[in-house]
C-alpha positions as a printed NumPy array, in Angstrom:
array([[-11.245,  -1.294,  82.065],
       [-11.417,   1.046,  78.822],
       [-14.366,   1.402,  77.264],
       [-14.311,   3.008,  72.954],
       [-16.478,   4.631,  70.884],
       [-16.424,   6.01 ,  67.992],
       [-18.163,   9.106,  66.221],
       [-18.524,   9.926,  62.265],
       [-19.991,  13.422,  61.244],
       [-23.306,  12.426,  59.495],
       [-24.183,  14.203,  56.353],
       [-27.769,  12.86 ,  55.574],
       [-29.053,   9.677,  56.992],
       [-27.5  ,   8.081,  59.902],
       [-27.055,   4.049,  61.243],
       [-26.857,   4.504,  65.306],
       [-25.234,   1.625,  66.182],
       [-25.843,   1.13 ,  69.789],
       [-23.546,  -1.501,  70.864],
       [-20.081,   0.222,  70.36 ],
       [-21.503,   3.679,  70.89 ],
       [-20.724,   4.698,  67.593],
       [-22.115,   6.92 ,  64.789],
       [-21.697,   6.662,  61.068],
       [-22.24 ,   8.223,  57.957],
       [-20.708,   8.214,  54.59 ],
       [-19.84 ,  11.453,  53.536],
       [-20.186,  13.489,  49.788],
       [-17.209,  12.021,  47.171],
       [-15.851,  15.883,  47.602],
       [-16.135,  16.18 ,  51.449],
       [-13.52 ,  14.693,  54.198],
       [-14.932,  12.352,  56.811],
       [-13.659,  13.313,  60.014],
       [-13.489,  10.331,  63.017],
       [-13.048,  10.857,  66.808],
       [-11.981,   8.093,  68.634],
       [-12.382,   7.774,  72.739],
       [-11.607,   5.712,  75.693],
       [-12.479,   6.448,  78.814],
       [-12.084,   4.814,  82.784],
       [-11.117,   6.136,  86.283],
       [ -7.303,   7.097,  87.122],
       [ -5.666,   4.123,  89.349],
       [ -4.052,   6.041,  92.047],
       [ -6.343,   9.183,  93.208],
       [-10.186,   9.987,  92.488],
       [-10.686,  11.338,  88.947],
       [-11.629,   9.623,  85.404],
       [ -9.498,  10.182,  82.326],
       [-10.796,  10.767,  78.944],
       [ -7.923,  10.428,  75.701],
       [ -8.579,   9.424,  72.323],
       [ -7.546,  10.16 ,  68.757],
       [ -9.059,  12.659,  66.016],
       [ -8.085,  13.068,  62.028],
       [ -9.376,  16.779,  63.02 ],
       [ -7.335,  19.765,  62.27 ],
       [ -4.836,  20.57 ,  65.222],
       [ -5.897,  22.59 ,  67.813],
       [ -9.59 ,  21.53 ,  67.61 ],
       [-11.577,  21.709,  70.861],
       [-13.685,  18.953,  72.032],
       [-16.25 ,  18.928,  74.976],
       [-16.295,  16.89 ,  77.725],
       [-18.988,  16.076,  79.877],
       [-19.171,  13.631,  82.563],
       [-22.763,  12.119,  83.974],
       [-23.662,   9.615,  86.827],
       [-26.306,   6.829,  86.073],
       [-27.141,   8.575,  82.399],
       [-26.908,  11.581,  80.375],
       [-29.68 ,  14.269,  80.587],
       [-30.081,  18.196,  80.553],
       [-28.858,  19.867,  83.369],
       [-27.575,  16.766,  84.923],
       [-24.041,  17.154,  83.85 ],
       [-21.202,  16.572,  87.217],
       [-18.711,  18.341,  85.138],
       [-17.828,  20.456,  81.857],
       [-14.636,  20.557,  79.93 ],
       [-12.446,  20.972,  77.053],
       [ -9.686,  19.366,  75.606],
       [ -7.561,  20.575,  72.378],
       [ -6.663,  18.107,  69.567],
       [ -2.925,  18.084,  68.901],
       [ -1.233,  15.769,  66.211],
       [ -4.29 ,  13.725,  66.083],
       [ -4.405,  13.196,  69.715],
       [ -6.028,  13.962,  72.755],
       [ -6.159,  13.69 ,  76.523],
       [ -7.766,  15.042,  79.912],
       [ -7.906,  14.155,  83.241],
       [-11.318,  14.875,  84.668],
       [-11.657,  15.509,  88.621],
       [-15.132,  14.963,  89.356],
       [-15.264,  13.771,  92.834],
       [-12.301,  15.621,  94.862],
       [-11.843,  12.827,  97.58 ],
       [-13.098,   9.473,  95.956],
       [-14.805,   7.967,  93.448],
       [-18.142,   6.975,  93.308],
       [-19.755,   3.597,  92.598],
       [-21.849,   3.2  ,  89.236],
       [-22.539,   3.826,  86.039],
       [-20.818,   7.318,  83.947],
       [-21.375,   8.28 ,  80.726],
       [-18.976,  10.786,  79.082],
       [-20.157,  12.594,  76.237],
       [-17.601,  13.845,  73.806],
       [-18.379,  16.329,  71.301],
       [-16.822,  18.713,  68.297],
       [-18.995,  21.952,  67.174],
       [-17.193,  23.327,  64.654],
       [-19.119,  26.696,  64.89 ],
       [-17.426,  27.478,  68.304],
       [-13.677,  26.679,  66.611],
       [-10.606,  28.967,  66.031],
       [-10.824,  30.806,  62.448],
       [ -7.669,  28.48 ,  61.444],
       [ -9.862,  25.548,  62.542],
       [-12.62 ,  26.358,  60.635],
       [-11.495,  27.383,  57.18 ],
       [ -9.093,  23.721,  57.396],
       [-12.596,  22.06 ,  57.98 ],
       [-14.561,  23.367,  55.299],
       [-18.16 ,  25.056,  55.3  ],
       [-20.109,  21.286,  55.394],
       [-18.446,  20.121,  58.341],
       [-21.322,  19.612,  60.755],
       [-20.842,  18.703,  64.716],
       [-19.682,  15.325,  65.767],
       [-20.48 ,  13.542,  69.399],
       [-19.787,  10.066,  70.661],
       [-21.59 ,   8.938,  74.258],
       [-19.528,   6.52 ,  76.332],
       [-20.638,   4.615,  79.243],
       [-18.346,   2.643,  81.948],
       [-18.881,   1.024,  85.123],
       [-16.933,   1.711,  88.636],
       [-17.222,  -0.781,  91.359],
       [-20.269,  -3.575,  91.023],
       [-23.538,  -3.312,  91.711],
       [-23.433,  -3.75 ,  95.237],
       [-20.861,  -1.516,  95.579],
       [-23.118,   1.284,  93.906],
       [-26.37 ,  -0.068,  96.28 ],
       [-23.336,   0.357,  99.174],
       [-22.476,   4.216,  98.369],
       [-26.531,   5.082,  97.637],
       [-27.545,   3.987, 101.184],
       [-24.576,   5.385, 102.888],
       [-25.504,   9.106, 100.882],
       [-29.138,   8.542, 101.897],
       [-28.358,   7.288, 105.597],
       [-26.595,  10.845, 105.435],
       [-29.155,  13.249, 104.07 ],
       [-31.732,  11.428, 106.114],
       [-29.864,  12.242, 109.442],
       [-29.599,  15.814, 107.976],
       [-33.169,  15.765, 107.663],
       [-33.988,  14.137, 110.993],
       [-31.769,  16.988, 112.646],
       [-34.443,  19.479, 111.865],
       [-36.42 ,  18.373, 114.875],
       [-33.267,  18.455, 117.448],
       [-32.84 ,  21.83 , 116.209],
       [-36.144,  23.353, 116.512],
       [-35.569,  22.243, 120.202],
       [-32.757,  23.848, 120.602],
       [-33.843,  27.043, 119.173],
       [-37.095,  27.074, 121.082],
       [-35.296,  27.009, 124.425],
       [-33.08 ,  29.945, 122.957],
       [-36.298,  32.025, 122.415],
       [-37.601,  30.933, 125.579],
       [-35.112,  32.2  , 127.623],
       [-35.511,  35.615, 126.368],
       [-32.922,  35.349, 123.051],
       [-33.495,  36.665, 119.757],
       [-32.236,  35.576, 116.197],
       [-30.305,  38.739, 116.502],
       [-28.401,  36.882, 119.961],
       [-28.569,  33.306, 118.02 ],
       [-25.236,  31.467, 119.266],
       [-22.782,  31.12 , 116.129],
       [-23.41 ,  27.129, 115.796],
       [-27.411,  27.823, 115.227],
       [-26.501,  29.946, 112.691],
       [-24.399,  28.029, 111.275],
       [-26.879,  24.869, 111.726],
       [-29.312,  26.732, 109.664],
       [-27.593,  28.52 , 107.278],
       [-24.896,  25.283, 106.024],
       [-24.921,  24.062, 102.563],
       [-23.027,  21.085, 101.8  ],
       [-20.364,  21.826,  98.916],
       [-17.387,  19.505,  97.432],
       [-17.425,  16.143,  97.542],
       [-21.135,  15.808,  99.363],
       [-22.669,  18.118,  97.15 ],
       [-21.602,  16.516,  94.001],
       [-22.746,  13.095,  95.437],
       [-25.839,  14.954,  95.841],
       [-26.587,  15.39 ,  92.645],
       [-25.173,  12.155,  91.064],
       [-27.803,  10.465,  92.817],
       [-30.588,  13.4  ,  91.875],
       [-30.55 ,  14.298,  95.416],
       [-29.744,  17.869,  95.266],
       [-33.318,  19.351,  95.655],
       [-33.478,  17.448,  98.971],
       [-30.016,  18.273, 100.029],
       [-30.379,  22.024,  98.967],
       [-33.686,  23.835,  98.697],
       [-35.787,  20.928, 100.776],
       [-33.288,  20.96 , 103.87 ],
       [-33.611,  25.327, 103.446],
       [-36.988,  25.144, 104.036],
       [-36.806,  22.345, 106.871],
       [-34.669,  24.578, 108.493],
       [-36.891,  27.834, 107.887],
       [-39.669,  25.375, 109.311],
       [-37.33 ,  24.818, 112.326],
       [-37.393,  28.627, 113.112],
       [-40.601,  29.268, 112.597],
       [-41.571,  26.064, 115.286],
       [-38.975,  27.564, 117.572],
       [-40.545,  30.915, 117.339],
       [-44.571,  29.312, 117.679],
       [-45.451,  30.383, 114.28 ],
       [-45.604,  26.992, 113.282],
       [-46.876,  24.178, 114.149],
       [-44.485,  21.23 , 115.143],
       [-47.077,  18.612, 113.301],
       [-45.848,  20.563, 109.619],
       [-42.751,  19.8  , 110.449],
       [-43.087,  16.365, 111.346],
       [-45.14 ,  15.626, 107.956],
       [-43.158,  17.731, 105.925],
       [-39.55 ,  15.728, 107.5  ],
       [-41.647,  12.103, 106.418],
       [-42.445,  13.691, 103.162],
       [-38.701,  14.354, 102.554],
       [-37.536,  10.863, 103.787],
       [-39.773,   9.062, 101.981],
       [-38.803,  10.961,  98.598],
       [-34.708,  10.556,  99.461],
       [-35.667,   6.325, 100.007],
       [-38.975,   5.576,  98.157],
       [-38.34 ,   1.882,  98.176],
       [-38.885,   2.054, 102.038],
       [-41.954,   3.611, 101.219],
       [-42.819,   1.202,  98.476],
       [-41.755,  -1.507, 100.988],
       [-43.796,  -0.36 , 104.206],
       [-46.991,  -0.001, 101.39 ],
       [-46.293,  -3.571, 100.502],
       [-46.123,  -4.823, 104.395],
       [-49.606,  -2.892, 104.539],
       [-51.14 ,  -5.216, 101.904],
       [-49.694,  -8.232, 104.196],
       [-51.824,  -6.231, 107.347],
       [-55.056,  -5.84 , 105.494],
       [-55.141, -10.078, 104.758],
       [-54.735, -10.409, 108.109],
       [-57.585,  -8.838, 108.877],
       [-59.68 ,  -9.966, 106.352],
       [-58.959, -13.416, 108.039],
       [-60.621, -12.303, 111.123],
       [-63.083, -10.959, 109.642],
       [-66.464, -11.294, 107.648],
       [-69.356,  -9.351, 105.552],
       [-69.354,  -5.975, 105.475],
       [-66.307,  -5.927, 106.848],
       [-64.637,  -8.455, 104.909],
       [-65.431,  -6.629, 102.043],
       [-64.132,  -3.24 , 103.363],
       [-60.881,  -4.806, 103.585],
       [-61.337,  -6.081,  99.893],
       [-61.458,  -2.797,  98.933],
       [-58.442,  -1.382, 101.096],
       [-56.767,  -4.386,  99.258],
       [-57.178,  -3.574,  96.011],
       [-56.967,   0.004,  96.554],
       [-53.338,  -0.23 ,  98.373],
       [-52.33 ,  -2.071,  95.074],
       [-53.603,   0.611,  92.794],
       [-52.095,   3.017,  94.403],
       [-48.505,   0.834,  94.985],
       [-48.757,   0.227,  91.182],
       [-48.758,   4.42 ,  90.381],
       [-45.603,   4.075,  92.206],
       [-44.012,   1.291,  91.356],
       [-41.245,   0.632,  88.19 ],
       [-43.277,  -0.482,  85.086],
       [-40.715,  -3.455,  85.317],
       [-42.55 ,  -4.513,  88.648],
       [-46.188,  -4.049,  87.532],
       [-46.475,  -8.387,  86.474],
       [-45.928,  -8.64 ,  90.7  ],
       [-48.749,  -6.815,  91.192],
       [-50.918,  -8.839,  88.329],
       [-49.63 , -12.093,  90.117],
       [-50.662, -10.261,  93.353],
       [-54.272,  -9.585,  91.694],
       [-54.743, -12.009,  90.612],
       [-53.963, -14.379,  93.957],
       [-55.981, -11.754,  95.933],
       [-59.477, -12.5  ,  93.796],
       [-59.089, -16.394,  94.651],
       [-58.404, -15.976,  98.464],
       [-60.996, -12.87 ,  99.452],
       [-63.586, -15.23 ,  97.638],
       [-62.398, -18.67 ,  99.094],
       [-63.843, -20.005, 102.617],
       [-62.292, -19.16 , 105.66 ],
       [-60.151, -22.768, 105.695],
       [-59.463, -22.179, 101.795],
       [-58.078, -18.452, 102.581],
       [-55.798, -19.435, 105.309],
       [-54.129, -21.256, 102.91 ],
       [-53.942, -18.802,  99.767],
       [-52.941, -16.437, 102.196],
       [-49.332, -18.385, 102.474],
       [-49.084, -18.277,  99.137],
       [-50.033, -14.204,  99.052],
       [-47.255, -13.809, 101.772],
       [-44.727, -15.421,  98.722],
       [-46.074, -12.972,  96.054],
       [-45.67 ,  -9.842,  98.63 ],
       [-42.101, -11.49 ,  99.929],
       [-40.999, -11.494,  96.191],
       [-42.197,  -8.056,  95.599],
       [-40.793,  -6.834,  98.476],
       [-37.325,  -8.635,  97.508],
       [-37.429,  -7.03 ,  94.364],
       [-38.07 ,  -3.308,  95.697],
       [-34.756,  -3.869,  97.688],
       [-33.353,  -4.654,  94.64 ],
       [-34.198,  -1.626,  92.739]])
């Protein structure tokens, strides 16, 4: 499917009008209103989007392209390009992923400065003609088929990240039998030295992944050397490789966090006092801190959770058997709706 938009160069005071994408302004009675038109979608046969549209801008005016995953920001842009405005037209084919497409939601943003045009271009425009940019947003695949891709990249990375370990072993029986990083075989090298480029890299950073995937596994890997070689300790490692998978798939952390809170009423169950108490205050302490993490969108499970919490930690021990049952529903729908994030 094609989605439009439409952008209008605004001269004073403009109406954003969200639903078609679109930007308008009336221009001066002695100035020329100048329109760019857009579709965008993905190319049927082979991986690659394609951007075409129409323009009452002079010919040969240059438009930017840019292409985003999920939703436009600085620095996040997949790709950069330019396409020339002949007879009122336009078109580009955009290869963003070389092998396949991905899954989810791109926004193109197409754009006219008229500062960076040909002289020809500019004295047709006129000296008032400001820039122009329309924003337009399409969906590939469903939304399962985006969760599908995201936990197949992740499952990826994370074995990436596992592999650390495997290769600190394998390094450490190197050095022990008398090698050096001078005599390293060519496949440790290459184990810590490899970047991931093309298609892996770009799906990387569509999913804001690329820290992890560059920089993070670098230092891993220095980590890795540095355990091999008994300057480190093999504990950093181990933290720093949870640290890392629990930042590529926070909802598992969110949901082990939320299986904690279904620990603690077990044991204030079997318990009472002092100690009953104590695990009030783990309680309410794991749902602080599970709310600093959590989407605002998610924060009325956590009120329901609250609230449910005050009625069963003061309720006899009959009483709190059963509003534990209905705690286990509040933390089962939570839980649900972290998988669903």
């Amino acid at each position: 499917m094609m989605i439009s938009g439409s952008v209008y160069r605004c001269v004073q005071a403009a109406l954003v009008a969200a639903a078609c994408g679109s930007v308008r302004a009336a221009a001066a009675a002695d100035e020329q209103e100048y329109t760019i038109r857009a579709t965008a979608g993905p190319v049927t046969d082979r991986p690659g989007l394609r951007c075409e549209g129409t323009a009452d801008l002079p010919d040969f005016s240059v438009l930017s392209l840019q292409v985003y995953f999920g939703a436009a920001s600085r620095d996040r842009e997949l790709q950069s390009r330019a396409v020339t405005v002949e007879k009122g037209r336009f078109s580009r084919e955009l290869l963003v992923f070389p092998e396949r497409n991905l899954s989810g939601t791109y926004v193109l943003r197409v754009g006219f400065n008229p500062a960076i045009q040909a002289a020809t271009v500019r004295k047709a425009l006129g000296s008032q003609t400001g820039p122009l940019r329309t924003e337009l947003h399409f969906q590939l695949g469903s939304r399962s088929d985006f969760k599908e891709e995201r936990r197949r990249i992740s499952d990826r990375l994370a074995g990436e990240i596992r592999a650390t370990a495997p290769l600190a072993d394998e390094l450490a029986r190197h050095f022990e039998a008398g090698g050096s990083e001078k005599t390293l075989p060519e496949r440790l090298r290459r184990a810590l030295r490899h970047v991931d480029s093309g298609q892996r890299a770009l799906e990387y950073k569509a999913l804001g992944l690329e820290e992890i995937a560059g920089p993070g596994l670098r230092r891993l890997r220095d980590m890795a050397l540095r355990v091999a070689q008994g300057a480190e300790k093999r504990e950093t490692l181990s933290l720093a490789t949870r640290r890392y998978l629990d930042r590529l798939t926070p909802e598992d952390a969110l949901v082990r966090a939320a299986n904690e809170l279904r620990t603690i009423l077990g044991e204030a169950l079997r318990s009472a006092g002092d100690e009953r108490a104590r695990a009030r205050k783990k309680f309410t302490e794991g749902l602080l801190a599970l709310d600093s993490r959590l989407p605002r969108t998610l924060h009325g499970d956590l009120v329901r959770l609250a609230a449910a919490s005050r009625a069963f930690f003061d309720a006899d021990p009959r009483e709190a058997e059963r509003l534990r049952a209905d705690l286990d529903r509040e933390l089962e729908k939570l839980i649900d709706d972290i998988n669903d994030l």
